[in-house]
N, C-alpha and C positions, 0 to 999 in steps of 0.2 A: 253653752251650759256652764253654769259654778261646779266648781269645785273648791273641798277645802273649808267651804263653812261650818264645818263642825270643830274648825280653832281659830274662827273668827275673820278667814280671807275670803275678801271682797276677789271674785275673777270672774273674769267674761265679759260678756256685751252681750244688753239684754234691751229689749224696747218696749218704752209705754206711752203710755198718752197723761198731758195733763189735763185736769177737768176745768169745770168752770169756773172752779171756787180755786184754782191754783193745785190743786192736789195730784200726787206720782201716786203711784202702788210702789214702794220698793222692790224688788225682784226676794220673792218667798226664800231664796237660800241665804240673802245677806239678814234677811231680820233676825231681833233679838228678840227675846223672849221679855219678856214683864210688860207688856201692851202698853195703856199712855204713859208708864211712870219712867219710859225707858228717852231719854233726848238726844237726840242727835245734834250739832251746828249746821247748817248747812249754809256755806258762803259762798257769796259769788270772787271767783277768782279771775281779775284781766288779765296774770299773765298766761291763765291758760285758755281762758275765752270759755270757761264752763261754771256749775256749781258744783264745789268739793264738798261733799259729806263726812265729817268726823262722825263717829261712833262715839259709843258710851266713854270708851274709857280714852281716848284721844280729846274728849270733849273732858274731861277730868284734867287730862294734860293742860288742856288751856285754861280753864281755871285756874292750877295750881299757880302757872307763870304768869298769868297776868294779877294775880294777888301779889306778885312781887313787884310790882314794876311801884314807883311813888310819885306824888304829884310834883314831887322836886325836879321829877325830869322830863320837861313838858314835850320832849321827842318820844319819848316813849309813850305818854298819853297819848298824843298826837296819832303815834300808830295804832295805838288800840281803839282809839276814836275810829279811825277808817275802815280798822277789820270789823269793827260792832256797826258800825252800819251797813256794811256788805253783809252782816250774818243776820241769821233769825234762826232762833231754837226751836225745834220742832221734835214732834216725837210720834211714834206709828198710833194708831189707830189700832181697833180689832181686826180692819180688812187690809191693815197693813200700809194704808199712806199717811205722808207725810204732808204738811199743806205750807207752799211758801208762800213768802211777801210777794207782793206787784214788785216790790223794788229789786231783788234780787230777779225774781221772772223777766221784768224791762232788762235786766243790765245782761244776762242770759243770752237774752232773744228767743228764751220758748216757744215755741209754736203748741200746736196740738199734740206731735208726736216728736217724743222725747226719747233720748239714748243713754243708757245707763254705761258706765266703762268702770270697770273693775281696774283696784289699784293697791290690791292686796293690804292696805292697812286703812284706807280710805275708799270714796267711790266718786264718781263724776255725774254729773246729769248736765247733758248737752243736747242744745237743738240738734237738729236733724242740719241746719244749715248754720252753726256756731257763728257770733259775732267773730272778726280780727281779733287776734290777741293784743296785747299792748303789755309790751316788756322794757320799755324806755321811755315811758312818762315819770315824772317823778313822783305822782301820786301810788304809779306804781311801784317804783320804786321805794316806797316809803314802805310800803305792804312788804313786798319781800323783806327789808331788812327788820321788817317788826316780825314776823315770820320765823325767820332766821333766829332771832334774837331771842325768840319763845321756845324754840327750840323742835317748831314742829314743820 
């Protein structure tokens, strides 16, 4: 059970199913209010083997830093290249889901039934049987330190 969402913390484990169209229910105590105009990120992350969901104002965060990065420093693009293609913006619905890409559901490994993990300023959606992590490729590697670097 959440707790806490009445100042915006994501807690607990909670399970759903995804549908056929790619679609979660978010768990009722993490949503926000303003229906489609509200966007989440939602990325797949290999070093933790799940997808990370920012929120509104974390999805703000990354805006803001990646407006700073310039094309003069082709490592930094470079990493915002690989976090934009691991992500797709998404936002709730009236009944509350979110609908992700094939590409981030493949990199996943979703199945049908899906696990929500609370991260108090974030959230996770993870198969029930998660892929390996991979925390020493250097693509991964690239991620983190663009990560790091954004400051999120």
């Amino acid at each position: 059970m959440s707790t806490g969402a009445h100042i915006g913390l994501f807690t607990g484990i909670h399970h759903g199913k995804l549908d056929e169209k790619n679609r979660v229910t978010i768990p009722a105590a993490w949503r926000f209010e303003g229906g489609g105009e509200t966007s989440f990120l939602a990325m797949f992350h290999p070093a933790l083997g799940s997808i990370v969901v920012f929120p509104p104002a974390m999805v703000r965060r990354i805006f803001d830093a990646a407006t700073q990065v310039t094309v003069s420093d082709p490592d930094k693009m470079d990493a915002l290249r690989l976090l934009g293609e691991n992500s797709v913006e998404v936002a709730c619905d009236k009944a509350g889901r979110i609908t992700l890409n094939e590409h981030v559901v493949g990199q996943a490994a979703l199945g049908r039934d899906v696990v929500f993990r609370g991260g108090f300023t974030t959230f996770q959606i993870t198969s029930v049987n998660p892929p390996a992590v991979d925390r020493d490729s250097e693509r991964t590697l690239v991620i983190l330190r663009a990560l790091k670097e954004l400051g999120i």
